[in-house]
C-alpha positions in Angstrom: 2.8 35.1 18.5 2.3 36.2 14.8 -1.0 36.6 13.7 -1.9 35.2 10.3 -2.9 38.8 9.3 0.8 39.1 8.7 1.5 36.7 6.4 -1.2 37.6 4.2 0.6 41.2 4.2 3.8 40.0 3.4 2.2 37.7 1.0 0.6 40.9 -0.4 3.8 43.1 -0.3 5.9 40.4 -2.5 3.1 40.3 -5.0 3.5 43.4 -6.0 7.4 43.5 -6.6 9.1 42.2 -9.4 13.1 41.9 -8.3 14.3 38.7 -6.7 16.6 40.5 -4.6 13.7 42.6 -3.0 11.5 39.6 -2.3 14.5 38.0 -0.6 14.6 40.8 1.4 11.2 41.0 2.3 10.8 37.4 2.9 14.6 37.6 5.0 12.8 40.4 7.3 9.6 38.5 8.0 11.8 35.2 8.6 13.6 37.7 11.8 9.8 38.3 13.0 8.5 35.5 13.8 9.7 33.0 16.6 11.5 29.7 16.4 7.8 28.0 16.8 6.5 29.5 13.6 9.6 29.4 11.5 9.4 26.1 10.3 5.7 26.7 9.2 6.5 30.0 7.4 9.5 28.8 5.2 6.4 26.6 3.7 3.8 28.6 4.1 5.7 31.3 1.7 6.7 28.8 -0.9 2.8 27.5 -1.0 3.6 24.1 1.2 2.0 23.2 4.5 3.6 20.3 5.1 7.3 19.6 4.6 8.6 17.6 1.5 9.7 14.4 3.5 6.7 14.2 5.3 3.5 11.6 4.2 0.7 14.4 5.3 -0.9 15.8 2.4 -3.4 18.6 2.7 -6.4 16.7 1.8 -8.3 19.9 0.3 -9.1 20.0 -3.6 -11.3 22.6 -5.4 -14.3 21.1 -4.7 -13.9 21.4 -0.9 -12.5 24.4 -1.1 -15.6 25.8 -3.2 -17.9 24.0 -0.5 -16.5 25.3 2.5 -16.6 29.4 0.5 -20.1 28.7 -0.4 -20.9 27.6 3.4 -19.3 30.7 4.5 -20.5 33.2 2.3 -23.8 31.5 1.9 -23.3 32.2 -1.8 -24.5 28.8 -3.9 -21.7 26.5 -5.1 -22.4 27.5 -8.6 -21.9 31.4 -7.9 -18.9 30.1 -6.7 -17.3 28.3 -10.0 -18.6 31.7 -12.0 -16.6 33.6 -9.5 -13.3 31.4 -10.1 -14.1 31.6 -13.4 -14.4 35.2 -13.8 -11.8 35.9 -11.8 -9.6 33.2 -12.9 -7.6 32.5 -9.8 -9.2 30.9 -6.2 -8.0 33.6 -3.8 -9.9 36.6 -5.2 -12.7 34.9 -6.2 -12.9 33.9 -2.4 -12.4 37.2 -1.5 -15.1 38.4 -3.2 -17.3 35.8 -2.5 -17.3 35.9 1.6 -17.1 40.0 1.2 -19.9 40.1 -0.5 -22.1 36.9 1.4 -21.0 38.4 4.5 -22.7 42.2 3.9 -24.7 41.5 7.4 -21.7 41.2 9.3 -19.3 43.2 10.3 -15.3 43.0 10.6 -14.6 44.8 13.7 -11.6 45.5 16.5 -11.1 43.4 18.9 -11.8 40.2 17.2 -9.8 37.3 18.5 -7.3 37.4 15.5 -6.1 33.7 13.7 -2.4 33.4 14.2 -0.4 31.7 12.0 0.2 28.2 14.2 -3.4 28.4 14.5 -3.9 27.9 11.0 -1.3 24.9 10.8 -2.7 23.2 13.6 -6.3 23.4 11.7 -4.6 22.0 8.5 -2.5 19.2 10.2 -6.1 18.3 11.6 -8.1 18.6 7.9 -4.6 16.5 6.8 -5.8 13.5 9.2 -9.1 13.3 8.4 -10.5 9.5 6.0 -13.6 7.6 6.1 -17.0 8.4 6.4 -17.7 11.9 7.1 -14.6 13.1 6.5 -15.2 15.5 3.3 -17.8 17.5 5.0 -15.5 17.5 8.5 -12.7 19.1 6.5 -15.1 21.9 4.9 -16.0 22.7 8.4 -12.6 23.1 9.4 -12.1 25.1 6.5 -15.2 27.0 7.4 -14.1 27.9 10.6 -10.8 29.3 9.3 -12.8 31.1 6.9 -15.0 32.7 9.2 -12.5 33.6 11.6 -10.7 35.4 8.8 -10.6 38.9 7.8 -11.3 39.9 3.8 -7.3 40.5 3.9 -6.4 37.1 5.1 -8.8 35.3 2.5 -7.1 35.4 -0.4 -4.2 33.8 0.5 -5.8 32.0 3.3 -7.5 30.1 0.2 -4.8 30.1 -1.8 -2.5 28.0 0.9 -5.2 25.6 1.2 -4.4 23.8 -2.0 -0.9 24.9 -1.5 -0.8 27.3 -4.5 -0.3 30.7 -3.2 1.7 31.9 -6.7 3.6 35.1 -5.2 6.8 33.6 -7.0 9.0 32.5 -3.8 10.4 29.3 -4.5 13.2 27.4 -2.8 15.9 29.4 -4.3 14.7 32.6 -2.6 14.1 30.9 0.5 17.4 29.6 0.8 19.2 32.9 0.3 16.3 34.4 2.5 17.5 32.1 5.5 21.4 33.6 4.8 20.8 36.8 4.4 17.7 36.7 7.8 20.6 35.1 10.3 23.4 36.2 8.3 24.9 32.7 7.3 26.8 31.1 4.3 24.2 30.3 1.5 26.2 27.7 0.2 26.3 26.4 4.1 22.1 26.8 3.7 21.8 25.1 0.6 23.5 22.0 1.8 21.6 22.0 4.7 18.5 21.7 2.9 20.2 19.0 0.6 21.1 16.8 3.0 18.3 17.3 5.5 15.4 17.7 3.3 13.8 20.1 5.5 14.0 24.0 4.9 12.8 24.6 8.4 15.1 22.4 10.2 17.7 24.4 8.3 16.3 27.9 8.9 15.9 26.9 12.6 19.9 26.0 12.4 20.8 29.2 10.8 19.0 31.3 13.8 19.7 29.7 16.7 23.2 27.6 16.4 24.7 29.9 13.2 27.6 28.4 10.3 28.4 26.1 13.2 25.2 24.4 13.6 25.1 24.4 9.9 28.0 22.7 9.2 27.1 20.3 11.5 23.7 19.2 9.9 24.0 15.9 8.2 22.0 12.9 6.6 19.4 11.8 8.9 17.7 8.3 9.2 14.2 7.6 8.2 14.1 11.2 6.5 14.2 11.1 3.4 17.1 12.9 1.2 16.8 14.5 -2.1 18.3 11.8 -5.2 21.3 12.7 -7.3 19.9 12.7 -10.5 21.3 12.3 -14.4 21.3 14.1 -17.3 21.5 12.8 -21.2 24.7 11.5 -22.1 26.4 12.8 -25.0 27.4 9.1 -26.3 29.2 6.3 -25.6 32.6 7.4 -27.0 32.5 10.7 -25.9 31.6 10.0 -21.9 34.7 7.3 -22.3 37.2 10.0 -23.6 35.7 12.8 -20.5 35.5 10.4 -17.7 38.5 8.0 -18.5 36.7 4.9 -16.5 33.5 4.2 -16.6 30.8 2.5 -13.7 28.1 1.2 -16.1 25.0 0.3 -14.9 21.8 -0.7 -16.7 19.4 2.0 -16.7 16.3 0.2 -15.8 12.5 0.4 -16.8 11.3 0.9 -13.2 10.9 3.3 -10.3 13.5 5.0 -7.9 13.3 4.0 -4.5 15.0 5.1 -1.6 15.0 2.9 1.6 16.0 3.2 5.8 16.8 0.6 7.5 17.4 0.6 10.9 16.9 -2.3 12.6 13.7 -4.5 12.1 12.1 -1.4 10.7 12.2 -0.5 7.3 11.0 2.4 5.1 10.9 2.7 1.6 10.6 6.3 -0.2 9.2 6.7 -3.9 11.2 9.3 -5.9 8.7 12.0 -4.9 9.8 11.4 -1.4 6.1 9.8 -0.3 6.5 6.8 2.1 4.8 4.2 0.3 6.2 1.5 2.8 3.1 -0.3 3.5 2.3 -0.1 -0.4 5.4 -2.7 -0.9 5.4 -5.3 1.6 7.6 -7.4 -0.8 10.4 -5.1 -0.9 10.2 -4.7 3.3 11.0 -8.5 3.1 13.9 -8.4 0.8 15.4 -5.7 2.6 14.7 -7.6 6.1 16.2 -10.7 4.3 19.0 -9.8 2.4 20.4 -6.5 3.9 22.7 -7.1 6.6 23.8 -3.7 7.8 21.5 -2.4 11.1 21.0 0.7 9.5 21.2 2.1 6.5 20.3 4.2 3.7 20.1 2.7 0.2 19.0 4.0 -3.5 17.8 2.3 -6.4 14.9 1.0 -8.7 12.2 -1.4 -7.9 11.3 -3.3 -11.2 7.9 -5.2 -11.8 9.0 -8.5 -13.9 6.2 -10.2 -16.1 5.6 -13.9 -16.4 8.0 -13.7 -19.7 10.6 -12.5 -17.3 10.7 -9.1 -19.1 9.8 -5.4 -17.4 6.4 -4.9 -17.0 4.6 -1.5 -18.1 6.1 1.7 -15.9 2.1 2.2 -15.3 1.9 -1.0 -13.8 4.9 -0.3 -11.3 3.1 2.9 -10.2 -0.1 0.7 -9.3 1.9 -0.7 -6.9 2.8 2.1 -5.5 -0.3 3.5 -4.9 -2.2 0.3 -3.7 -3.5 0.9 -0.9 -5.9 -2.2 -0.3 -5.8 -5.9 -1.6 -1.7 -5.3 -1.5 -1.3 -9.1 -1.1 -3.2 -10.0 -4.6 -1.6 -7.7 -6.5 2.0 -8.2 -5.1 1.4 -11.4 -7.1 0.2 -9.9 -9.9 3.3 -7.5 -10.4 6.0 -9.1 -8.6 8.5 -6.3 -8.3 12.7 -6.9 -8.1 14.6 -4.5 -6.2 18.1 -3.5 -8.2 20.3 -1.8 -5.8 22.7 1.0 -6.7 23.9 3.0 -3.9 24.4 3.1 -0.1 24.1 6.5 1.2 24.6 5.9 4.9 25.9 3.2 7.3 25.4 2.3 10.6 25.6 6.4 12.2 27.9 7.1 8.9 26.9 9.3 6.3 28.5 8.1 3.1 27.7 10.7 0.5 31.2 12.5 0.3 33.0 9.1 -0.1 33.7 8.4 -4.1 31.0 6.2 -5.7 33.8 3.0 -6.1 34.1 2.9 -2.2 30.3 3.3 -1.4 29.9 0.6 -3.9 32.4 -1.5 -2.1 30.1 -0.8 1.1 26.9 -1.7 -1.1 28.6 -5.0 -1.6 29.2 -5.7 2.3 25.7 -4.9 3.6 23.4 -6.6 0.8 22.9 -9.8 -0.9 24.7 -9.6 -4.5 20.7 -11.1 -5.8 19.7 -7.4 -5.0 22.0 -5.4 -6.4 22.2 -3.6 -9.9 25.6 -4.8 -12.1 28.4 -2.6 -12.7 30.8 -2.8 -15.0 33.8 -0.3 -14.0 35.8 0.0 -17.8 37.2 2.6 -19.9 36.6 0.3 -23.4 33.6 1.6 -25.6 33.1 -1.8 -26.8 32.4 -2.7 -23.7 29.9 0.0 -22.7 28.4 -1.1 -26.2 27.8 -4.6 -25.1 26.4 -4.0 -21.5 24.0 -1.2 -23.7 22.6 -4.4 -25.8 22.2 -6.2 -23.1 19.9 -3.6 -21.3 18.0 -3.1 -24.8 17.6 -6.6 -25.0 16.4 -7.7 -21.8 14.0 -4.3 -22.3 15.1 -2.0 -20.0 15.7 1.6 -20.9 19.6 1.7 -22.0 22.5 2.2 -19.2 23.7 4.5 -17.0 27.3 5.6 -16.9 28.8 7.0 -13.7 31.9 8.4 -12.6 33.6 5.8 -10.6 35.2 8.9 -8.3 32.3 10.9 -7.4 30.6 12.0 -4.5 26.6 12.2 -3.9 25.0 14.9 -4.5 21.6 14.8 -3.6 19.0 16.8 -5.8 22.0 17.5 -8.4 21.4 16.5 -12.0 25.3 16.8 -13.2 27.9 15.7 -15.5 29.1 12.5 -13.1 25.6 10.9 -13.6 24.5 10.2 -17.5 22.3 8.2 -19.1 21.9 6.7 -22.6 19.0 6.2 -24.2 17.7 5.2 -27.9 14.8 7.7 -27.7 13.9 10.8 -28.7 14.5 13.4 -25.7 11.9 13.7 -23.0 11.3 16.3 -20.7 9.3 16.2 -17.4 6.8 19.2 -17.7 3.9 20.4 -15.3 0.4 20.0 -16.5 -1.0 23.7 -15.9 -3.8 23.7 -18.5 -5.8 22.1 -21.0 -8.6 22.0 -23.6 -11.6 20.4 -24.0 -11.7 18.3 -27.3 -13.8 18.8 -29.9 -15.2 15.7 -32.5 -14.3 12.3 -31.1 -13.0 13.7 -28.0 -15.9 15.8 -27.1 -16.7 15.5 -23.4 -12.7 14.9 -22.9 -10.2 16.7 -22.4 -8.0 16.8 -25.6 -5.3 18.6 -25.4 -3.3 19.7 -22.4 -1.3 22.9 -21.8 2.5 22.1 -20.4 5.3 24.2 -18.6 8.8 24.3 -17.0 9.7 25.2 -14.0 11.6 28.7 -12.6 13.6 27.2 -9.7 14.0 30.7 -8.5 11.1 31.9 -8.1 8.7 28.9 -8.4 6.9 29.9 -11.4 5.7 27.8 -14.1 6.5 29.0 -17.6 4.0 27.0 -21.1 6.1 25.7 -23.7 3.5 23.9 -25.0 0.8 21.3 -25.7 0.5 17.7 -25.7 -2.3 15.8 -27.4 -0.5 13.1 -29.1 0.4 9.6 -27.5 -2.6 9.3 -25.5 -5.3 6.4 -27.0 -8.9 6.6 -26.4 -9.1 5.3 -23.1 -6.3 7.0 -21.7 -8.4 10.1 -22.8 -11.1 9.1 -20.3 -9.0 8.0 -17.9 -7.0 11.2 -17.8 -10.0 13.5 -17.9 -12.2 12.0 -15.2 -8.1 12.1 -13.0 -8.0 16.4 -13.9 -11.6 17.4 -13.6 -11.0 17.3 -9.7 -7.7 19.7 -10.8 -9.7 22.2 -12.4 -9.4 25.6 -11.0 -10.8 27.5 -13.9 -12.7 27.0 -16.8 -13.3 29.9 -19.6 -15.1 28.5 -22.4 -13.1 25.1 -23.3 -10.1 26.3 -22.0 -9.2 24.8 -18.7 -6.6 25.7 -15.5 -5.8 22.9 -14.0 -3.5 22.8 -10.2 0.3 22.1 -11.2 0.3 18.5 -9.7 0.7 15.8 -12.4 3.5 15.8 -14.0 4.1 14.2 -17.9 7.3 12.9 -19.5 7.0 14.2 -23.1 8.8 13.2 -25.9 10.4 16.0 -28.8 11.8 16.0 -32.4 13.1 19.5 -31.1 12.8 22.9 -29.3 12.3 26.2 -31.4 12.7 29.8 -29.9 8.9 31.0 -29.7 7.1 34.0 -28.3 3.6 31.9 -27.8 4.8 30.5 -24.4 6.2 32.7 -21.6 9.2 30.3 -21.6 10.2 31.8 -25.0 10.6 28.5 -26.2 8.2 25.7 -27.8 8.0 21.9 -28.5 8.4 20.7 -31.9 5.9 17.5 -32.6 5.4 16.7 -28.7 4.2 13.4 -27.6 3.4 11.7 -24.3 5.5 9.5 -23.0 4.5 8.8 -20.0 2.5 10.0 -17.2 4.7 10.4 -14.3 2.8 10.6 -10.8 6.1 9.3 -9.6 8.0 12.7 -9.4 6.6 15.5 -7.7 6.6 19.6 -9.1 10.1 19.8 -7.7 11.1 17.1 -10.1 9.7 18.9 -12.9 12.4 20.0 -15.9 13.7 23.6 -15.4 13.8 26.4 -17.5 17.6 26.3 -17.6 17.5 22.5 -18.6 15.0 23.6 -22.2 17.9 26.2 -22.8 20.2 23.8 -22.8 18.9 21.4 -24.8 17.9 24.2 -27.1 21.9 25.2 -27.1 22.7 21.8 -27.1 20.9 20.4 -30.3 22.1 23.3 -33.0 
C-alpha cells in the first residue's frame, strides 16, 4: 500500500526540477513503486486527473467547495479563506497555510493512521456520485475528512487534485515516456496504446505486467471511447489537389463531432470531449437503432441541428442539446438534429483504423442507411472541389473537408491527410486562464479575458493573449455569471480563472512578443465561438501558433 504521503513527495520533488528528462525519471521510479492497484490512479493523479478521459465521472468539487470544506477544517472563516488564495495566488498553499495555522491546537503526531493513496480515490469517486439535495454540503464533508486526515505536507497537493489542477508540469507526453522507460517498453508501442485505448492506466498496467507483447496487442475497444483524428487548415484547393493526387471531399459541417458504439440494442454516443451525452440525444439513439445495420460498431461524425428554413442552426444551439439534461423531449423538437456520418472505425470484433479511408468508407456504406451519411466526392479536378465548396457555403455550413482517399486513422492526430477549407480568418482553440474585470459599461463584468496554448509536454499553459472583442452585451453576462464559479484568484481586477472553458478565437495574425510566456501574441483577436465542446486536451498547442506564425510570412 502507498500512502498518499508519497505522492505529495514526488509531487514536491518534480516541482522543483526544471528538465523533462529528470521529471520522467522521477515520475518512471514512482510508477515501479507502487502496485498494479494504484497504478492506474497515479498516471492521473500526476497529470492532475482523477478520473480517466473516457469516463462520464467528473469530480464534482469547484472553488467554492473547496474553500468551504478548508474553512470547516481549519475553522478559519470563508472570507480568510479567499484573502489567503488571493494572497497567495494559488489553492494549494493557501490551504496549507490555512489548516496549519487553524489547526495550532492540534497536533500532527506518529502513529496516525496515514491516508493512502486508493483511499483518497475511493473518497473522490464517492464526492463524484453525489446530486440532489444535500449533496454540496455531503461533498465538503468528504472533503473535510480528507483534509483532516491529512498531514500539512499532503495538503497542498491534496487541494490541488481536488479541482484536478496540481500544475507540477507532467502532462501526457512525460507520462507516456515515463511508462517506457518504468517497465522498459517501446514508447512508440506506449503511445499507441494510449491512442487506441484512451486510457493511460490500461496502458501502464500493459507495460508492467504483459510487456511489448501485451502492448502490441492492445486495440480499439467497444463502448470506450477513442481519441478523433483531427484536421488542420488546408493550404487551398489547387495545392491539396497537386499533393494528394485524388481527393475524398466532404462538406465540412456547422455542427458537433460525435462518436457512437453500437453493439447491439445499446447505443452510446460520445461528444468530441469524449463525455457520454447518450441520454442527452435520444434522437440520434433512434437513427442509429433504425438505420445502422451492423451489431456493433464504431462510427464518427457530426450531428447537425437544422432550422425550420432547412439551414444549420446556431453551433450554441447544438451544444444546448448536448447538455440538456431535463425536458430532452421538448427541445429535441425545438433543435431537431441530423446525424452526417463519415467514418466507421470498427466492425463487428474488427478494428478498422489501419484499413485506408476508401475501404472503411466502402464498410460505412454497408452498415448504414445512405440518409445518414455525409457525401463524398472522391476527384482529383479543382473544379470540382470548387463546386462541392459552393455548395457547402451555400447551404451554410462551414466549407469542406478534403481527405486522402488512402489513409489510415489516426486517432488524436491533427495531420496532412485530414484538411479543411475555410473562408475565414484562422481560429485557434485557446484555454481561458484569466481575465479582467471591465471598467465603464462592463463594470460588474468581466471584460476581457486572458488566453493560452497548450505545452503538450509538460501540460503547461503558456498567454498569448486577450480577447474582448466578439462578445455582445448579454453574452458578457452570461459569460461572467459561467467564470465567477472558475475563479481561483482575484488581485485587484485581475482574475485567475481554472483552465476549463475553452474559446475558438479568430486572428488577422500572430507577432513574435515577449508580453506572453508563449513568446508570441494575437494580432486583433476576436471570439468566435465558445467551445465547451472540446476539452483542455483539445486545446491548440504551442507547436501549432509556431506554425502558423512560420506559415503566414
Amino acid at each position: 500500500m502507498t500512502f498518499f504521503e508519497r505522492f505529495a513527495q514526488v509531487c514536491n520533488t518534480i516541482e522543483n526540477i526544471k528538465g523533462s528528462l529528470e521529471i520522467t525519471s522521477v515520475v518512471a521510479g514512482f510508477f515501479r513503486e507502487v502496485s498494479d492497484e494504484e497504478l492506474p490512479i497515479v498516471t492521473r493523479f500526476i497529470m492532475g486527473h482523477i478520473f480517466p478521459v473516457w469516463s462520464n465521472k467528473e469530480s464534482g468539487i469547484g472553488p467554492n467547495i473547496l474553500y468551504s470544506a478548508i474553512s470547516r477544517t481549519s475553522s478559519l472563516p470563508l472570507k480568510r479563506i479567499e484573502k489567503l488564495v488571493k494572497e497567495t495566488g494559488d489553492i494549494g498553499i493557501a490551504s496549507e497555510k490555512a489548516i496549519r495555522s487553524g489547526k495550532t491546537h492540534l497536533s500532527f503526531f506518529e502513529g496516525e493512521e496515514k491516508l493512502s493513496i486508493t483511499e483518497v480515490y475511493s473518497r473522490f469517486e464517492k464526492i463524484s456520485g453525489l446530486e440532489g439535495k444535500g449533496s454540496q454540503d455531503t461533498k465538503i464533508k468528504n472533503l473535510q475528512y480528507l483534509f483532516s486526515s491529512a498531514k500539512p505536507e499532503e495538503i497542498t497537493f491534496l487541494s490541488r487534485l481536488s479541482i484536478e489542477e496540481l500544475r507540477i508540469g507532467v502532462g501526457e507526453g512525460i507520462v507516456r515516456n515515463a511508462i517506457a522507460e518504468a517497465f522498459d517498453v517501446s514508447r512508440e508501442l506506449v503511445e499507441r496504446g494510449v491512442l487506441l485505448t484512451n486510457d493511460m492506466g490500461l496502458v501502464a498496467v500493459t507495460a508492467k505486467k504483459e510487456g511489448q507483447t501485451g502492448l502490441e496487442k492492445l486495440g480499439v475497444v467497444i463502448n470506450r471511447p477513442l481519441k478523433m483524428m483531427l484536421a488542420q487548415i488546408g493550404p487551398g484547393i489547387n495545392e491539396t489537389v497537386k499533393e494528394m493526387g485524388q481527393v475524398a471531399v466532404e462538406w465540412k459541417f456547422d455542427g458537433a463531432r460525435v462518436q457512437i458504439h453500437k453493439e447491439g440494442n445499446e447505443v452510446k454516443i460520445f461528444s468530441r470531449k469524449l463525455e457520454d451525452v447518450t441520454l442527452s440525444l435520444p434522437d440520434l439513439v433512434g437513427s442509429v437503432m433504425s438505420k445502422v445495420s451492423a451489431a456493433s460498431t464504431i462510427l464518427d461524425g457530426e450531428a447537425v441541428a437544422i432550422g425550420k428554413d432547412k439551414r444549420p442552426m446556431a453551433f450554441q444551439e447544438i451544444l444546448r442539446r448536448f447538455r440538456r439534461k431535463y425536458d430532452i423531449s421538448a427541445t429535441s423538437i425545438d433543435i431537431p438534429l441530423h446525424l452526417n456520418l463519415f467514418d466507421i472505425l470498427y466492425l463487428d470484433g474488427e478494428s478498422l483504423i489501419d484499413l485506408p479511408l476508401f475501404e472503411r468508407r466502402k464498410k460505412l456504406e454497408e452498415a448504414c442507411d445512405r440518409s445518414i451519411l455525409a457525401d463524398q466526392t472522391l476527384t482529383n479536378d479543382p473544379l470540382i472541389v470548387e463546386k462541392v465548396y459552393k455548395e457547402a457555403l451555400t447551404a451554410g455550413h462551414e466549407g469542406v473537408m478534403l481527405k486522402n482517399p488512402g489513409s489510415l486513422y489516426s486517432p488524436g492526430k491533427r495531420g496532412k491527410n485530414w484538411l479543411k477549407l475555410k473562408p475565414i480568418m484562422e481560429t485557434l482553440d485557446l484555454v481561458v486562464v484569466g481575465g479582467e474585470w471591465g471598467e465603464g459599461r462592463r463594470t460588474r463584468t468581466i471584460g476581457s479575458y486572458l488566453l493560452a496554448c497548450r505545452d503538450p509536454d509538460t501540460d503547461k499553459l503558456l498567454p498569448i493573449g486577450r480577447v474582448a472583442t466578439g462578445i455582445n452585451d448579454e453574452q458578457l453576462q452570461e459569460m461572467t455569471n459561467l467564470f465567477k464559479d472558475l475563479i481561483i484568484s482575484e488581485n485587484s481586477n485581475h482574475l485567475e480563472f481554472e483552465p476549463k472553458i475553452i474559446f475558438e478565437v479568430a486572428f488577422e495574425e500572430i507577432q513574435k512578443s515577449t508580453n506572453y510566456g508563449s513568446g508570441y501574441a494575437l494580432r486583433f483577436p476576436r471570439l468566435v465561438n465558445m467551445r465547451s465542446d472540446k476539452s483542455l486536451e483539445d486545446s491548440d498547442s504551442i507547436e501549432r501558433v509556431e506554425q502558423l506564425y512560420i506559415g503566414q510570412k
